[in-house]
N, C-alpha and C positions, 0 to 999 in steps of 0.2 A: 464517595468511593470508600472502601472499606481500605482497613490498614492492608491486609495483606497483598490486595489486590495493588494498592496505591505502590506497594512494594518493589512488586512483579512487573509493575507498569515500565517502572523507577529501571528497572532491571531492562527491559526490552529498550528502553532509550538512551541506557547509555551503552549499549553495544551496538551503536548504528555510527561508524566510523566515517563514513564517506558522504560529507555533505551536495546529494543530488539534487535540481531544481531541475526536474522536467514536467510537462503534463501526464495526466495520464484518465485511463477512463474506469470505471470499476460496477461490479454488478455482483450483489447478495444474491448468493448461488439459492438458498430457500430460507428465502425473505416472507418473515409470519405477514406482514404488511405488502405482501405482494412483491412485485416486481421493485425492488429497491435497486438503483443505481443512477450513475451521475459521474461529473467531472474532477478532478481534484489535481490536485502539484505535491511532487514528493517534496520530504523536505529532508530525508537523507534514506540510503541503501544500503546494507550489509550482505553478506551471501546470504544469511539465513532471515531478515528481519526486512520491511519498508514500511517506514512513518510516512505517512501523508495527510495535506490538509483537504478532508474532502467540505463540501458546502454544510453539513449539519451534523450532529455526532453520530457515530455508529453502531449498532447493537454488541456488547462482548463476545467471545465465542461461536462466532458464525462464521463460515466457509465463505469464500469472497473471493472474486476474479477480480484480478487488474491487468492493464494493457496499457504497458509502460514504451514513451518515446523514449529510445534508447540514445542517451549524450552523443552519438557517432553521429555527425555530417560527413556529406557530401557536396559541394558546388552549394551549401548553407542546408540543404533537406535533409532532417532525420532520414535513415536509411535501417535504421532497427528496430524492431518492437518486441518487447519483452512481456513473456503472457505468466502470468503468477497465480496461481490455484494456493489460497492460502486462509490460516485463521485469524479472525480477526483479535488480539490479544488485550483491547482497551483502550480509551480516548483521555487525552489530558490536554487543556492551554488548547483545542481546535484542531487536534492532531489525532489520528488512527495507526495504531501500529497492527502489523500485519506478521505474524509469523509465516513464510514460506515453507509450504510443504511439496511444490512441483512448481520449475518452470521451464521455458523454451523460450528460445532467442533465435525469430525468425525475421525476415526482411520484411521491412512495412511493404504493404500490397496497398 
């Protein structure tokens, strides 16, 4: 990884204040490899940023849906799902950071 880039990285992960562990599921909006997506666990959330570990590293600079179980139970069921249209901003140590550019916070269906 290039210094600046290693920089920039350095930068998107230490603004991730809120250590989250939930699942969630994700999909390279246009993935040169075709249909790329899979499962992953965040591993913290900020309003603007989500780190997550997905199964194999992820392309930089690509457009990326995630579809986040939102921490809110009910009777133990997630009851939230958080939908995130964002970039992806670089992988380090098994982790994707994701800068949020849109989301929506609707009831899991």
């Amino acid at each position: 990884m290039a210094a600046t880039a290693q920089s920039d990285l350095n930068e998107h992960i230490l603004a991730f204040p809120y250590p989250v562990e939930v699942d969630l599921s994700y999909r390279m909006v246009h993935s040169v490899n075709g249909a790329e997506s899979g499962l992953g666990r965040t591993v913290s959330i900020s309003r603007s940023r989500v780190l997550f570990r997905p199964p194999a590293p992820l392309p930089q600079d690509q457009e990326i849906e995630l579809d986040i179980s939102w921490p809110a139970r009910v009777h133990g069921q997630f009851i939230l799902q958080v939908h995130v249209l964002g970039m992806t901003a670089g992988t380090e140590n098994g982790c994707t950071a994701v800068r949020i550019l849109h989301y929506v916070v609707r009831p899991r269906g």
